[in-house]
N, C-alpha and C positions, 0 to 999 in steps of 0.2 A: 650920593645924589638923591633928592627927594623926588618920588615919581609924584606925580599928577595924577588926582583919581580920574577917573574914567571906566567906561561899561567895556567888562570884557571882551573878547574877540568872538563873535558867535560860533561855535562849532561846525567845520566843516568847510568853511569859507577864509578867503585869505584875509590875515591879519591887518590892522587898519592902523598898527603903529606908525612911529615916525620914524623915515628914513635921513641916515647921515650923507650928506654925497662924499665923495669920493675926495680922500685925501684931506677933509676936514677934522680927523681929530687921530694925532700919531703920537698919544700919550700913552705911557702904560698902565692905563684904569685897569685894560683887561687881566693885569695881575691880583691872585687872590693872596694878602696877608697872611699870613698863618692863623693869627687871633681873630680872624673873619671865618675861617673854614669851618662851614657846620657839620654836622655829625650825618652817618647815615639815614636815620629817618627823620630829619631834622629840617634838612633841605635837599633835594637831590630828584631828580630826575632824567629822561629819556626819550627817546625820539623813536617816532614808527616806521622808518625806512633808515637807515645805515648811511645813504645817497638818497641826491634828488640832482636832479637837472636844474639850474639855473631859471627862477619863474615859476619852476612847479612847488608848492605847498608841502607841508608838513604836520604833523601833529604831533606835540607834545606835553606829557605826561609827567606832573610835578606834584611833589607831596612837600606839605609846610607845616610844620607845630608853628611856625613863626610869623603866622599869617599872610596877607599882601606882598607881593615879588614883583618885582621886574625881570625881564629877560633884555640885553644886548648881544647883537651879533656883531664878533671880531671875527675878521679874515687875519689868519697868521700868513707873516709873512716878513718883511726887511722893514720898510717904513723907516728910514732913517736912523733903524738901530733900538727903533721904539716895539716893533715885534708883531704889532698887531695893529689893525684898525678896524672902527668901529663902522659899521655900515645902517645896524638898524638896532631901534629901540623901542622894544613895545610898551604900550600901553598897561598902568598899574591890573594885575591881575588876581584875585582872589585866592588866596592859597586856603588848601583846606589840607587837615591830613588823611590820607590815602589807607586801604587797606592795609593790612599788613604782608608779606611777602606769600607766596604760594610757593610751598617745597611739596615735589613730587614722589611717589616712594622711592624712587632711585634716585633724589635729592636735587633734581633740577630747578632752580628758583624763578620763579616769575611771578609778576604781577598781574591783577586783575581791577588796573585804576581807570578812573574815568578822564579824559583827556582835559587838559588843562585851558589850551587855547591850541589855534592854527596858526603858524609862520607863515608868512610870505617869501618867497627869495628874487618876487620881480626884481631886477636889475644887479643882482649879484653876482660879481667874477666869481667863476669857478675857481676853487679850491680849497683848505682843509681851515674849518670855522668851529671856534668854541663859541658854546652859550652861555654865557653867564648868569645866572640866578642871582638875584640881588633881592631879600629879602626888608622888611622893613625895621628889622634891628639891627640890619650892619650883615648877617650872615651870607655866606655865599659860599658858590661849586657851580662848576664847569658841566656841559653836556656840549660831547663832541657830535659833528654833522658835516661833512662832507658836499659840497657844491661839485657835480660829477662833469667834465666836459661832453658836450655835445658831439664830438669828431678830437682823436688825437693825432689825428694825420698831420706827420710834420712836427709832432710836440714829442716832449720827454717827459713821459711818463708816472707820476709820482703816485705809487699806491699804500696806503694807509691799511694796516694789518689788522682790520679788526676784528678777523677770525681770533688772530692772537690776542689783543682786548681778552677778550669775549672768554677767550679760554681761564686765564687768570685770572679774571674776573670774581671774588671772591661775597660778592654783597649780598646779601640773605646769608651767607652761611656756608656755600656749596662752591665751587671750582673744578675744571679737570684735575685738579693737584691735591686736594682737600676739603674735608668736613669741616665740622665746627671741633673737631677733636684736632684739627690737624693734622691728620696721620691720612696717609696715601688712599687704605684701603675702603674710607669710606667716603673719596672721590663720588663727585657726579658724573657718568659718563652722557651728559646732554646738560649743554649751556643754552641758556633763552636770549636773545635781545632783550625781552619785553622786561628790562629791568636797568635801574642805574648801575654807572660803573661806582667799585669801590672809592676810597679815597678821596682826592680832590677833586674826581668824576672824570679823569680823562690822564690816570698816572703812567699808563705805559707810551702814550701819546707825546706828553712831557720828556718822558727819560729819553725814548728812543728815535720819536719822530720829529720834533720843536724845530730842533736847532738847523735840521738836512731842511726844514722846511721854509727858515728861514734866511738864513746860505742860497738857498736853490730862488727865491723870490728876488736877490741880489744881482745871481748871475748874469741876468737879463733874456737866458735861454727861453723859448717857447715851453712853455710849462703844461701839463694836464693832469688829474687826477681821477681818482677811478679808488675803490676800495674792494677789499678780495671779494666781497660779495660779488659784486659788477664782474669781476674776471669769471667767476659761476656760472653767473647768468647769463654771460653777453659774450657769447664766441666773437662777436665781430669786436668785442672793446678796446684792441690795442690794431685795430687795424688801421694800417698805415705810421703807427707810431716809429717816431725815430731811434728812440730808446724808451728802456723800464729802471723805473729803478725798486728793489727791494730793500724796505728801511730797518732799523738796526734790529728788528727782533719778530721775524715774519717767520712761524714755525707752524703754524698749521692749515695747511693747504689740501684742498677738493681734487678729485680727478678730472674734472673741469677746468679748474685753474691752472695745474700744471698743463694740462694738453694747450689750452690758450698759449702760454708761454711759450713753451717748445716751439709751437706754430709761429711765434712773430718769431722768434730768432731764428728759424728757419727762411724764414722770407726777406730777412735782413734789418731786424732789432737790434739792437744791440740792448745787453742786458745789463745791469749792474746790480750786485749783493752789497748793501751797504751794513753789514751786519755778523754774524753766528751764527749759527744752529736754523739757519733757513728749511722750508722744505723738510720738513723732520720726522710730523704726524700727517699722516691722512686722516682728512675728517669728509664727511657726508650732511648735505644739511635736510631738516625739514620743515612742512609748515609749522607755523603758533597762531598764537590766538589774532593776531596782528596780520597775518599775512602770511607768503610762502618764503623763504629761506629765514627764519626768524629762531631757530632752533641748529644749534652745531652738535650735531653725535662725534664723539670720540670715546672707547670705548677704552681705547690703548691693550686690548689683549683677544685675540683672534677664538679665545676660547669664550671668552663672555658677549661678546658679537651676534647677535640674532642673524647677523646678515652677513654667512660665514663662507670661506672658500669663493668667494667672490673679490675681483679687483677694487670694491669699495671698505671691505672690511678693514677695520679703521684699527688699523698698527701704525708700527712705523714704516715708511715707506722703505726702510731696508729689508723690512720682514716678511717672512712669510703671512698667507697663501702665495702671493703675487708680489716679490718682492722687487722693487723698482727703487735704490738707492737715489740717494740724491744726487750723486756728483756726477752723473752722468746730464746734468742742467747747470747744476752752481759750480760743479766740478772738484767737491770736497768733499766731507763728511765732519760732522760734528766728533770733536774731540773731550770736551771738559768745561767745566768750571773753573778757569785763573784768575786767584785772586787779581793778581800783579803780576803782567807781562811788558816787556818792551816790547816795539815794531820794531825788526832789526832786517835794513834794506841786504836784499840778497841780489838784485840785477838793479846798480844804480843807473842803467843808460834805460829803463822804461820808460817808454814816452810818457806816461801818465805820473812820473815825477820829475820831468821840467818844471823848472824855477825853484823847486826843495834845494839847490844846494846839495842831496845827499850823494856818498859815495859811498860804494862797498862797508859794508857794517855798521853805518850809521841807523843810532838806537831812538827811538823814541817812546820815553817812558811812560805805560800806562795805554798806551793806544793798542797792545794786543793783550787786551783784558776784559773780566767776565764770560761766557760763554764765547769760545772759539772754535776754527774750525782747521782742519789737513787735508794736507794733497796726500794720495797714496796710489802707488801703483797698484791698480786691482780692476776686474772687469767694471766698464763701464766712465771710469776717466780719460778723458781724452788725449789721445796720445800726445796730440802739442798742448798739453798744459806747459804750461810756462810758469813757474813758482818765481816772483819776485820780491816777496818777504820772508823769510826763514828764521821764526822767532824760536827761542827757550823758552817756557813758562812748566809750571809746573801744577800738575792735576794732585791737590792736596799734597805728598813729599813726594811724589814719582815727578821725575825729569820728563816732557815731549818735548814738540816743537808744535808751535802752528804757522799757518799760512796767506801768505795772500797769492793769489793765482790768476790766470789771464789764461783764455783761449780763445781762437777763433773759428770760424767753421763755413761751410760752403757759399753759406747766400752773403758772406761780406762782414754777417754782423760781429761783434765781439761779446767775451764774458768777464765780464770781471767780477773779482770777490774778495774783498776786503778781509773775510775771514775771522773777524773780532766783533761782539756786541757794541763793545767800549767805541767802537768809531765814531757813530752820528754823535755820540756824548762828550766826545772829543775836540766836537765841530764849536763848542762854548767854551766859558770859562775865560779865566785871564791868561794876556798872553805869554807863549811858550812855545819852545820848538817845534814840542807836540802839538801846540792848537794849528802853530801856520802851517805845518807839512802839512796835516789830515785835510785844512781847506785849500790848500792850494792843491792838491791829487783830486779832492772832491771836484773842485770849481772845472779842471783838466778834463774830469770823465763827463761832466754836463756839456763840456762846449765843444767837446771831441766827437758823443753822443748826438749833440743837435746836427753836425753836420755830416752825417752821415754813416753807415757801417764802418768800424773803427780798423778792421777786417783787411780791406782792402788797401788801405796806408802803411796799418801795423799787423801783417798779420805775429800770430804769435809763433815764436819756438819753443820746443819743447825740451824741458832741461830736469825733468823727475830722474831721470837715470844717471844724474849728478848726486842726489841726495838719496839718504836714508830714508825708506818709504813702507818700509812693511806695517803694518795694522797692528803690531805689539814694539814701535821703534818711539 
């Protein structure tokens, strides 16, 4: 589409584009071609806050070899199957190209660019928005931006992991996982916002959150969103919610975040892991140059931690100093890497697979794969965990199993956990046994979640003393 010249957005002040109203265009423009995707410093850009509230402003920061861009905002969601809709369109904006990356001596990458233009979000439903970049050769790349609710009381919950983003996040060079050599040890131990994400500009967004997000827009449940930041910052962010849910690959969490958490399901949340390897790392944030939580420390090893013998030092949250596993929240622990797993049902009478048809052993292939997680008898698991998937996979040629699991707990509310990355990925694709189980269980826990602690109707039983559970099985 040709944009319109016009005088940029002035700096600082809300954007003076054109807005789309609502339900006017459910086509899928917001998909980016492949022979469209530009390169990293090609096209690509960032936003200076993670979240905003509905109304409140934005500024974002775009680098262009390919001069003049446009920006559209899509709300992801159902739209008739089309994915996304278009809400706002700004005004042709002047692309220039931008500094080149800042790498810090311990490899932290950010940038030191001048802001492009201000968004507006007057009149935008909350919830999870790409920006599209539309250059004036054809090029384009996604920047993700979150519409954050005002109040989730009454709503379920959808939080958007972009601690995890942010971790893998590999653009300039640097990552919690790798250098530009690749190899582990020359990892960054501090990730910035102040930088675009790699790839399509929003690829773990894609893999892991798309599809739960737009299932979840279908449902017709009361919906709210929040991203891990917001759980940091905002002790009060899920108060009153009716449920959370955890999307397929949320592994790096605050001591703020989880205590939030703990706190709603204490008070009658109900929770749901829609994912793997949840809850994994501890991280700790600080200021940047943008603002305060704009930097993520993870250090991943208690001896190169400045900030050591303390419950923030940033391990795994199995580890010492202060070791606080995970499954005593998700109620598992991370097991592996499978290539290739079936979901193989172990309690077909779970409420949360009515309408699947399954019984006792029935397999669905591919839904317990990529990062998975187990139940195991050990301190800290709750004694009525309830294991209702009891799958085989295998970690490289060693035989496990992994799991999907269910508890409940005082105030009513319930846990569940899928146990597999591969689930929300699952929630796509063409149809198969596998796609309608994983949506019909998903759809079960949204509308079980919306009305109330699941706790009280279903509480769970506990049946790990049925199964093979030790930590080397």
């Amino acid at each position: 589409m040709r944009s319109t010249p016009a005088v940029p957005t002035p700096l600082g002040s809300p954007g003076t584009g054109q807005k789309v109203g609502i339900g006017t265009s459910t086509s899928k423009q917001w998909q980016i071609a492949p022979a469209r995707l530009a390169g990293p410093m090609e096209l690509a850009g960032y936003t200076d806050r993670t979240s905003v509230r509905s109304g409140q402003p934005f500024r974002l920061y775009v680098t262009s070899t390919d001069g003049a861009f446009t920006v559209r905002a899509f709300r992801i969601g159902w739209y008739g199957g089309a994915g996304a809709r278009l809400v706002w369109t700004s005004a042709s904006v002047p692309g220039v190209p931008q500094p080149a990356p800042v790498v810090a001596p311990d490899g932290m990458v950010s940038t030191n660019w001048k802001p492009s233009l201000t968004v507006p979000t007057t009149g935008w439903t909350t919830g999870t928005y790409l920006l599209l970049l539309t250059a004036a050769n054809g090029k384009e790349k996604y920047v993700p931006i979150t519409v954050r609710s005002n109040s989730v009381r009454g709503a379920v919950v959808i939080v958007n992991a972009v601690n995890t983003y942010q971790a893998y996040n590999a653009w300039g060079g640097y990552s919690l996982y790798h250098g530009p050599d690749m190899s582990y040890a020359s990892r960054s131990h501090r990730v910035s916002f102040d930088r675009p994400y790699e790839g399509n500009g929003a690829p773990l967004l894609f893999r892991f959150e798309l599809p739960l997000l737009q299932l979840a827009d279908r449902s017709g449940v009361h919906l709210a969103y929040l991203t891990s930041t917001d759980l940091d910052t905002d002790r009060t962010a899920l108060s009153g919610a009716r449920g959370f849910l955890s999307l397929g690959h949320d592994e790096y969490w605050s001591l703020p975040m989880r205590a939030a958490v703990t706190h709603a399901r204490d008070v009658g949340t109900n929770l749901g892991f829609l994912g793997g390897n949840s809850v994994y790392w501890r991280v700790r944030y600080a200021p940047g140059r943008l603002g305060p939580d704009r930097i993520i420390i993870c250090y991943k090893d208690a001896t190169l931690d400045p900030v050591r013998n303390r419950r923030s030092t940033t391990v795994r949250w199995m580890s010492k100093p202060y070791p606080n596993p995970e499954n005593s929240l998700n109620g598992m622990l991370y097991v592996c890497y499978s290539r290739s797993g079936s979901f193989v049902v172990h309690e077909p009478k779970f409420f949360l697979f009515a309408g699947t048809h399954a019984v006792n052993g029935s397999s669905y292939p591919g839904l317990a794969s990529a990062e998975v997680d187990r139940a195991y008898s050990i301190p800290g698991t709750p004694a009525n965990l309830e294991v209702v998937a009891h799958s085989p996979v295998r970690c490289g040629t060693r035989p496990v199993y992994t799991d999907a699991a269910y508890y409940t707990v005082h105030s009513g509310a319930a846990v569940f956990n899928t146990g597999s990355m591969n689930w929300i990925s699952s929630l796509a694709g063409p149809p198969s046994a596998t796609v309608a189980f994983a949506r019909t269980v998903t759809l079960n826990l949204l509308r079980g979640m919306a009305a109330g602690p699941l706790g009280r109707k279903h509480p769970s039983i506990g049946n790990l003393h049925t199964l093979r559970t030790t930590l080397h099985a």
